[in-house]
C-alpha positions in Angstrom: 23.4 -28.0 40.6 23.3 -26.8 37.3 20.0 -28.0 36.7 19.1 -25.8 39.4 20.9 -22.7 38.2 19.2 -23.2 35.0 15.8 -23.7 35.9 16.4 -20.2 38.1 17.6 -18.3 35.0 14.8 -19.7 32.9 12.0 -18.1 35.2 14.0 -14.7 36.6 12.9 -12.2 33.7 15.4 -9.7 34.5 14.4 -6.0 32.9 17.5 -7.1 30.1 16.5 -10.3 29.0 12.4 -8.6 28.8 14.5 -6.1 26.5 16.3 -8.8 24.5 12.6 -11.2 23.9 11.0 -8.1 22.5 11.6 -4.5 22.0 8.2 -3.2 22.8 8.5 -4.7 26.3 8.8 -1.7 28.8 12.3 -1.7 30.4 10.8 -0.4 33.5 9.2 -3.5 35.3 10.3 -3.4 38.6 8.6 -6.3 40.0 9.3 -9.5 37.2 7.0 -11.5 39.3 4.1 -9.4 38.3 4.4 -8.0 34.9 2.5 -5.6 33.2 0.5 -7.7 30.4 0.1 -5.3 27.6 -0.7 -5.6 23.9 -0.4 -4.0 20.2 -4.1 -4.6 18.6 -3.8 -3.8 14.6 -7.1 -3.4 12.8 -7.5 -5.6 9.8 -7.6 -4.4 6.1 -10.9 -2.2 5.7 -11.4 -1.3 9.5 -10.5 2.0 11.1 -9.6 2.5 14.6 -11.7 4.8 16.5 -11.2 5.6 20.3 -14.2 6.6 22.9 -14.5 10.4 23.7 -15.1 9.8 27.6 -11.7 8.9 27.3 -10.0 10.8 24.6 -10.7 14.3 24.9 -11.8 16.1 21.0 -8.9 16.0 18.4 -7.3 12.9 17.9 -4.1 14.2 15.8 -0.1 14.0 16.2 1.8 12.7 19.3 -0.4 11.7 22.2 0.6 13.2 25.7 -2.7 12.7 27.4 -2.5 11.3 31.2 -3.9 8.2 31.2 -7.0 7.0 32.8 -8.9 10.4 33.1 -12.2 10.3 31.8 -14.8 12.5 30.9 -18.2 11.4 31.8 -19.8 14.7 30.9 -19.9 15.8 27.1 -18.6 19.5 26.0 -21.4 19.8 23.8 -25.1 17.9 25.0 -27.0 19.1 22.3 -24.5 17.6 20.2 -23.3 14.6 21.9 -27.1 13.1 22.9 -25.7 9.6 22.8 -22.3 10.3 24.7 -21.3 6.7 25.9 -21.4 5.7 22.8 -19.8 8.5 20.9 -15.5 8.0 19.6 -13.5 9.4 17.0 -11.2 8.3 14.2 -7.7 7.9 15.6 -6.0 5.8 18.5 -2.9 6.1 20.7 -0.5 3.6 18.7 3.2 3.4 20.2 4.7 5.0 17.3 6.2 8.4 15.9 5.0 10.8 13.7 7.2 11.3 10.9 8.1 14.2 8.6 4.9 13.2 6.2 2.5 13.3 9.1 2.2 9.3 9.9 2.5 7.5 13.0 4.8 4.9 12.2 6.5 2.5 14.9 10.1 1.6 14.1 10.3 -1.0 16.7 11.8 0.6 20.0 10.1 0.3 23.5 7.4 2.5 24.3 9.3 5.1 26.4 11.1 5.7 24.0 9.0 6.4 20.8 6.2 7.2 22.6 2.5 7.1 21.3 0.9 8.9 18.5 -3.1 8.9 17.1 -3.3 6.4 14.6 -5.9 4.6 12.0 -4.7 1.7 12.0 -4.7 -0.3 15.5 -4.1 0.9 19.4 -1.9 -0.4 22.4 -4.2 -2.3 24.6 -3.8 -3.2 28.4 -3.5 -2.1 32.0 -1.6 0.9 32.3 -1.8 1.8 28.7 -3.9 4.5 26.9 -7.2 2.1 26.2 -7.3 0.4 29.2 -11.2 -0.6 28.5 -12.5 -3.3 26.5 -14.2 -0.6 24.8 -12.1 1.8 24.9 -10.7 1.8 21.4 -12.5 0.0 18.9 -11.6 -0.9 15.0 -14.3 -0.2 13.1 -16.3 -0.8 9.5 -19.4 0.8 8.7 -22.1 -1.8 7.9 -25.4 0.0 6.9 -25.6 2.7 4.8 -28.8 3.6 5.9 -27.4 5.3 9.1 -28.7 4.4 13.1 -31.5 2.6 13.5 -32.9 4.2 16.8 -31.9 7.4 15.2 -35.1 6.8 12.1 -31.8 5.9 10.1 -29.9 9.0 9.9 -26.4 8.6 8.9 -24.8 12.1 9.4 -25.3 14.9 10.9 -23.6 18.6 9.9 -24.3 21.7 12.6 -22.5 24.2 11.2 -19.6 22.1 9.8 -19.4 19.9 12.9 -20.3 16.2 11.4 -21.2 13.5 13.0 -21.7 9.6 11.7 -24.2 7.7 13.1 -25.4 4.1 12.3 -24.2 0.6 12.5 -20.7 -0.9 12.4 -18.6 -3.9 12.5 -16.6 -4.2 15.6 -13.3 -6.2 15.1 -12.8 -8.4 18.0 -9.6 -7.8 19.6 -7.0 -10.6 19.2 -3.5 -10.3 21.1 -1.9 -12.8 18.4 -0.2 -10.2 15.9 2.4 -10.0 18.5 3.6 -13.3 20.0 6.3 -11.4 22.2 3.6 -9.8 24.1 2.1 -13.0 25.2 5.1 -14.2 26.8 3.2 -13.8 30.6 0.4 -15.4 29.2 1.0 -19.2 28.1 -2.7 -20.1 27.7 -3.7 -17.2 25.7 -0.1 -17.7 23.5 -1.1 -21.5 22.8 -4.6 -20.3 21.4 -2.4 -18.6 18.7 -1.5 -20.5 15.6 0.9 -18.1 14.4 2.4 -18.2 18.1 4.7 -21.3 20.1 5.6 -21.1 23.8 8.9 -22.4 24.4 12.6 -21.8 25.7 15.0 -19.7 23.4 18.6 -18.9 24.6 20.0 -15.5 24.2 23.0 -14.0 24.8 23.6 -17.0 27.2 20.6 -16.8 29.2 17.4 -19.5 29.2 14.8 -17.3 28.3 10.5 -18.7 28.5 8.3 -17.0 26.0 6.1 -16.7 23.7 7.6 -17.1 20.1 6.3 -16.5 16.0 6.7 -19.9 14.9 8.0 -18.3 11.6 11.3 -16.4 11.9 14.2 -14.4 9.0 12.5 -13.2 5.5 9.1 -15.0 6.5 8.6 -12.9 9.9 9.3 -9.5 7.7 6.5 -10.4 4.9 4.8 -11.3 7.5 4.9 -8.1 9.4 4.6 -6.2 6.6 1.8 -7.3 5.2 3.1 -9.3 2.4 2.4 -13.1 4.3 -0.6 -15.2 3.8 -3.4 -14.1 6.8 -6.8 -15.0 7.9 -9.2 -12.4 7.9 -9.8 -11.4 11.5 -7.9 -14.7 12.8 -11.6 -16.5 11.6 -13.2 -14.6 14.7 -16.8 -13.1 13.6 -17.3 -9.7 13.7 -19.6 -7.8 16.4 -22.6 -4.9 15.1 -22.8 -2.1 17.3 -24.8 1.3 16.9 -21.8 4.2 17.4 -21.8 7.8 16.5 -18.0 8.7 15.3 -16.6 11.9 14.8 -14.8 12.0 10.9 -11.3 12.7 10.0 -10.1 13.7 6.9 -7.8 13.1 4.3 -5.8 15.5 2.7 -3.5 16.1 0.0 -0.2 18.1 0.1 1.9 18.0 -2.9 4.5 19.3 -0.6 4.3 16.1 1.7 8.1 15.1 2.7 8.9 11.4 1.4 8.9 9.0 3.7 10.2 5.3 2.3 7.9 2.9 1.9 7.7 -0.1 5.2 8.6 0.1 8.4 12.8 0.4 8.5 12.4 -1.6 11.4 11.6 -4.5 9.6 13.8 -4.6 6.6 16.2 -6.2 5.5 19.8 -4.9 4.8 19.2 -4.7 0.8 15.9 -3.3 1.5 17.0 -0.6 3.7 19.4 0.5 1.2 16.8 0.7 -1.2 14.7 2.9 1.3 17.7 5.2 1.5 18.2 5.6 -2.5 14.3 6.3 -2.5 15.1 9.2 0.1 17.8 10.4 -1.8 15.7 10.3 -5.6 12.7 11.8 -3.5 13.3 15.6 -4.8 14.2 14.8 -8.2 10.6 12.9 -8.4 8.9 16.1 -8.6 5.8 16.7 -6.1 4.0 13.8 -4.6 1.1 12.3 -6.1 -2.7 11.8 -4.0 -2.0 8.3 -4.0 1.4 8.4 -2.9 0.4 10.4 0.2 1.1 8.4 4.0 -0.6 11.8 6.3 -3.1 10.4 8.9 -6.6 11.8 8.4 -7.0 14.9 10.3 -9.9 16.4 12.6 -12.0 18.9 11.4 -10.3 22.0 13.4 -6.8 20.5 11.8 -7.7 19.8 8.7 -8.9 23.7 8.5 -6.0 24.7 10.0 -3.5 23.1 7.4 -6.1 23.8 4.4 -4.8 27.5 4.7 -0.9 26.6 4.1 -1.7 23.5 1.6 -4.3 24.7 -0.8 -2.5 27.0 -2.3 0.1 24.4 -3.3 -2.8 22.2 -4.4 -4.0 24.8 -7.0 -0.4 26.3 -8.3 0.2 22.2 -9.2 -3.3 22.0 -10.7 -2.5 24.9 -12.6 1.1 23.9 -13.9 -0.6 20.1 -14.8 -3.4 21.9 -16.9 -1.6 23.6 -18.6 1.1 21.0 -19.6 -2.1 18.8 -20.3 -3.3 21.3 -23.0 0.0 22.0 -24.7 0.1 17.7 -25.0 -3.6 17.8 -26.6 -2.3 20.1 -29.4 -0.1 17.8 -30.5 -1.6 14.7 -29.4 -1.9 13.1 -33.0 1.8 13.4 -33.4 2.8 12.4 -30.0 5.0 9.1 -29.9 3.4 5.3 -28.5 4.5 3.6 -26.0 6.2 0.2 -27.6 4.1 -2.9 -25.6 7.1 -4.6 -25.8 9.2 -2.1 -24.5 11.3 -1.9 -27.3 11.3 1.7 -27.9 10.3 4.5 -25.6 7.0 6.7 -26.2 5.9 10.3 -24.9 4.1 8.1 -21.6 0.6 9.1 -22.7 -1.4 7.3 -20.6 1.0 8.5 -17.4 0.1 12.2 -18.7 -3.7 11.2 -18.2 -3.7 9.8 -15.2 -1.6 12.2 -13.3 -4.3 15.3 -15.1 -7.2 13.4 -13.7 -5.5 12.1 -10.6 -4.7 15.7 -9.2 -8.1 16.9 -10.2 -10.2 14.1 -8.5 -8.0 15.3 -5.5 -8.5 18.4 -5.6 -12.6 17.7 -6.0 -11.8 15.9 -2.7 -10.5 19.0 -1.1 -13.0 21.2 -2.5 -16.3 18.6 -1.2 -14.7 18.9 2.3 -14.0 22.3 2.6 -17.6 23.6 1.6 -19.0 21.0 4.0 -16.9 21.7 7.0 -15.4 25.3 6.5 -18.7 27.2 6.9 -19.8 29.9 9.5 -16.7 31.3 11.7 -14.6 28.7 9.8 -13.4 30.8 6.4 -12.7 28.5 3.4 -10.3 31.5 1.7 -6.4 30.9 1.2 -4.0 33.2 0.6 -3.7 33.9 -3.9 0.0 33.2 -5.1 1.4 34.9 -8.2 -0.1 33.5 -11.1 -2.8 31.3 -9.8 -6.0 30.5 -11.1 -8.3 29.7 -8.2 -12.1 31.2 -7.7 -12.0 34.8 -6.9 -15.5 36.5 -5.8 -15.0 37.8 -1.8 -17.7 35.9 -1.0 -16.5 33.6 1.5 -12.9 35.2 2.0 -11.0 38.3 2.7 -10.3 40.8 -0.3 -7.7 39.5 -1.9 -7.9 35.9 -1.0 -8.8 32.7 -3.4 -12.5 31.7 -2.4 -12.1 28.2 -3.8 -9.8 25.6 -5.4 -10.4 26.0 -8.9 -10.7 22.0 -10.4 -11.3 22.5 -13.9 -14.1 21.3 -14.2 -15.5 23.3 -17.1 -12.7 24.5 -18.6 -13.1 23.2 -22.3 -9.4 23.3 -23.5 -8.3 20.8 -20.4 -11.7 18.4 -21.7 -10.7 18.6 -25.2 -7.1 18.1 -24.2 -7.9 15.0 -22.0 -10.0 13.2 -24.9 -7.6 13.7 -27.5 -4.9 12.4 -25.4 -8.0 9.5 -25.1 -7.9 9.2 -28.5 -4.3 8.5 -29.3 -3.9 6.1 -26.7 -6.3 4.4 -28.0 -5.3 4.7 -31.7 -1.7 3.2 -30.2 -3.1 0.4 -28.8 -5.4 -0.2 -31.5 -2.1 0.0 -34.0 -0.5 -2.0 -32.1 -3.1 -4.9 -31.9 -3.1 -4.7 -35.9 0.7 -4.9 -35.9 0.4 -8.2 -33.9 -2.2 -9.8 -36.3 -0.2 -8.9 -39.5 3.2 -10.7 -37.6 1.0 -14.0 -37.1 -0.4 -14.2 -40.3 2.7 -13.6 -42.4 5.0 -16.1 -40.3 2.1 -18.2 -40.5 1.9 -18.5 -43.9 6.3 -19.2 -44.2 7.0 -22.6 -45.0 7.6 -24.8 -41.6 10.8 -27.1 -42.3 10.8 -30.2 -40.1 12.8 -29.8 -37.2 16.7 -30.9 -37.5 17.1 -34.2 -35.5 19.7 -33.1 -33.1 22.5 -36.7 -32.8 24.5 -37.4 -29.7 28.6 -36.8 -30.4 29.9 -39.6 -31.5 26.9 -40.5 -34.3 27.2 -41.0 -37.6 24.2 -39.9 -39.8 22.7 -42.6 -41.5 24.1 -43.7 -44.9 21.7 -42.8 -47.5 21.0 -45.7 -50.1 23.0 -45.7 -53.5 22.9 -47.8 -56.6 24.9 -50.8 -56.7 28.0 -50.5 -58.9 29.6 -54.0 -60.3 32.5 -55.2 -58.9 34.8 -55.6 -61.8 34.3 -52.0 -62.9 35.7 -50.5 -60.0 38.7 -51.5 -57.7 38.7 -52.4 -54.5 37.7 -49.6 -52.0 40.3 -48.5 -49.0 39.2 -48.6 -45.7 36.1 -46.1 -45.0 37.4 -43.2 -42.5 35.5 -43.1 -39.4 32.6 -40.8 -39.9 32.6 -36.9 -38.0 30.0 -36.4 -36.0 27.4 -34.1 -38.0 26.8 -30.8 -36.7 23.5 -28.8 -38.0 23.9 -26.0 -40.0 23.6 -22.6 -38.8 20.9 -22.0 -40.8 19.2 -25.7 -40.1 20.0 -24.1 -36.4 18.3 -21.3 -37.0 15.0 -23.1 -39.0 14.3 -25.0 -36.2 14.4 -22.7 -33.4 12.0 -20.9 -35.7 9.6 -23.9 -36.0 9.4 -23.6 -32.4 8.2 -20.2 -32.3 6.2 -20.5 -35.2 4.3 -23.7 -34.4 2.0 -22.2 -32.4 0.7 -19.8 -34.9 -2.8 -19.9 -36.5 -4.4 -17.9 -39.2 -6.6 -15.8 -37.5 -6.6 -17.1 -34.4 -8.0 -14.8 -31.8 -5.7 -16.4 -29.1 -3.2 -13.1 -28.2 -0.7 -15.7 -26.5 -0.4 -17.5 -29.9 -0.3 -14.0 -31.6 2.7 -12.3 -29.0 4.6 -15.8 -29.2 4.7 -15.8 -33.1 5.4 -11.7 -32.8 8.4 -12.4 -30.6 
């Protein structure tokens, strides 16, 4: 019957329709009557995933291409690794790719064909995947500052620019609800889910069981990307465990390739077309900014590694940016506002401080982690280009090489530069502020005209009141016309919209609302 034939399509999960309900499903599940249950586990904002070392060998950077399940019950290092079991490192296999700016970044398709990459922010989870192990991979949030208790409360360790973190953290609890798809083989667990339904969907023409978002279109995308309403680890508590983690490290490029903004999986048609015309503006934006950088943190022997090819970029954009920074304080006093308005363009003062301070508190960054981690075999020199400034002493380098990233840090002409840039912004804003007062106390002080009563068409005004005239001195009257409608003048137009604005304006009233509406 068909009933028949459609109860048998609804439970035969053919490798196509486990394409079709979700493209993270693996295509290759030969048996449907036994799938592989399999999850993506996404650490929530302020946690940072970290994956066990008896499982993931040292260097947790890039594409992964480990085998799984081989472990390592033995540490490389004993005197280093004491507690061993209990020892992981920043970074997790995450199905994803890594893109030209060094991210991992999953754009959607099945795991076969991405693959996996080390990532910060969450892990694939399940038999037959990477972290097989409840413990595996972990997402993490230090707790206590005052480093591991059993440890007399040391919180790092540094053996000749190998560091290790020890103390306390919060351990997020893994919940398989950021994905409903991958709970389709698992109804109980789906149900449990409040962003989650289990029911039938039809596509392409087939009855298809699974687990669904109950949210679907625009909503599912803000979702996804971040932009949704969530509950801070689903409302599940938080678990304290005593780990030591091996860092990672951030670094700064100004050479980073540009890599658009949210996963191009999940936009929509306009916003993909915006990600394109942000990859075609990319090299007329000039070099990228620390806070515009995506790059995963990198281990220490990376990190080192790239330091070499990146530094020198760091310092020849430090350089350029002091200098324009200095030539701007010369003339500070002279340099155009910014309207508040925006009625007129200024010469973007405050943008000219942040991006000077912004490239050198990065480059401070740099500098703290490369005298902590780039000691004994590891050389902190970088080859000098033409015209650079960096430190120069053959200290720590070869001859010929820059010793260290030269921040600026006492250089006088950048300081004095920086505070008289200071000072003008704040002589703009402070003109601007006195601009606004004398607008509200001189339209303040115009006389307010009632407002015009507006008629409906077809109204006369009324008649205004005359003195009687006697009847034999005048003749008869002809018929009155019927009376126009009146229309307000432009300028009665004009008074009254200006009695709106002006009404709410007080004589020194410190209200800036008041002050901008009267201004306007």
């Amino acid at each position: 019957t068909n009933q028949s034939c459609q109860t048998r399509r609804l439970h035969v999960l053919t490798p196509h329709v486990l394409a079709m309900l979700h493209g993270h499903l693996r295509e290759a599940l030969a048996d449907p009557w036994n799938p592989t249950s399999f999850w993506a586990v996404k650490c929530a904002p302020g946690f940072t995933c970290v994956s066990k070392l008896t499982s993931f060998p040292e260097g947790h950077d890039g594409v992964y291409h480990q085998e799984h399940g081989v472990k390592s019950m033995e540490p490389s290092d004993p005197d280093r690794f004491r507690d061993w079991l209990q020892t992981y490192e920043v970074g997790c296999p995450a199905r994803g790719k890594m893109t030209s700016a060094g991210k991992c970044k999953d754009n959607g398709d099945p795991v076969e064909e991405q693959g996996l990459c080390y990532s910060t922010q969450g892990f694939e989870a399940g038999p037959g995947l990477p972290c097989q192990e409840p413990d595996d991979c972990l997402c993490v949030k230090a707790d206590t500052p005052n480093g591991k208790l059993s440890l007399s409360h040391r919180h790092m360790e540094n053996e000749e620019g190998k560091e290790l973190l020890e103390g306390t953290y919060q351990v997020q609890e893994v919940s398989k609800c950021g994905t409903c798809e991958d709970l389709s083989f698992d109804r109980s667990h789906c149900e449990e889910c409040e962003n989650c339904v289990f029911k039938t969907k039809t596509m392409e023409g087939e009855l298809v069981e699974g687990c669904w978002p109950k949210d679907g279109g625009s909503k599912r995308r803000k979702r996804l990307r971040g932009e949704g309403e969530r509950i801070f680890l689903h409302g599940m508590p938080v678990q304290l465990k005593d780990l030591t983690v091996v860092p990672h490290y951030k670094m700064w490029d100004p050479g980073e390739a540009f890599d658009p903004a949210g996963d191009e999986a999940l936009l929509s048609p306009k916003d993909s077309k915006e990600a394109e015309d942000q990859v075609a503006l990319a090299p007329q934006q000039g070099s990228r900014m620390p806070y515009q950088s995506k790059r995963e943190p990198l281990s220490r022997q990376t990190w080192l590694a790239m330091y070499k090819e990146v530094a020198p970029r760091v310092q020849q954009e430090l350089d350029d940016i002091v200098q324009q920074t200095i030539d701007a304080g010369k003339k500070a006093r002279l340099m155009a506002c910014e309207h508040k308005l925006g009625k007129h363009v200024g010469e973007d003062i405050p943008g000219k401080i942040e991006k000077a301070t912004s490239m050198q508190n990065a480059c401070l960054q740099m500098q703290e982690i490369a005298n902590r981690i780039a000691v004994k075999d590891a050389n902190m020199g970088f080859p000098k280009t033409a015209g650079s400034r960096c430190t120069m002493n053959d200290r720590v380098s070869e001859p010929g090489e820059c010793d260290y990233l030269n921040c600026y840090t006492t250089d006088d002409k950048f300081k004095k530069a920086i505070a008289a840039l200071k000072k003008r912004n704040d002589k703009c804003y402070d003109d601007w502020e006195a601009t606004v007062d004398r607008a509200a106390n001189s339209c303040s002080k115009e006389p307010k005209e009632p407002p015009v009563q507006q008629l409906p068409p077809g109204v006369a005004p009324p008649a205004t009141t005359k003195p009687a005239v006697s009847q034999a001195a005048s003749p008869p009257a002809a018929p009155a016309a019927p009376a126009a409608p009146a229309a307000p003048s432009t300028k009665e137009g004009s008074t009254a919209v200006a009695f709106v604005i002006m009404a709410g304006c007080r004589p020194g009233n410190p209200n800036r609302a008041e002050r901008m509406g009267c201004f306007l």
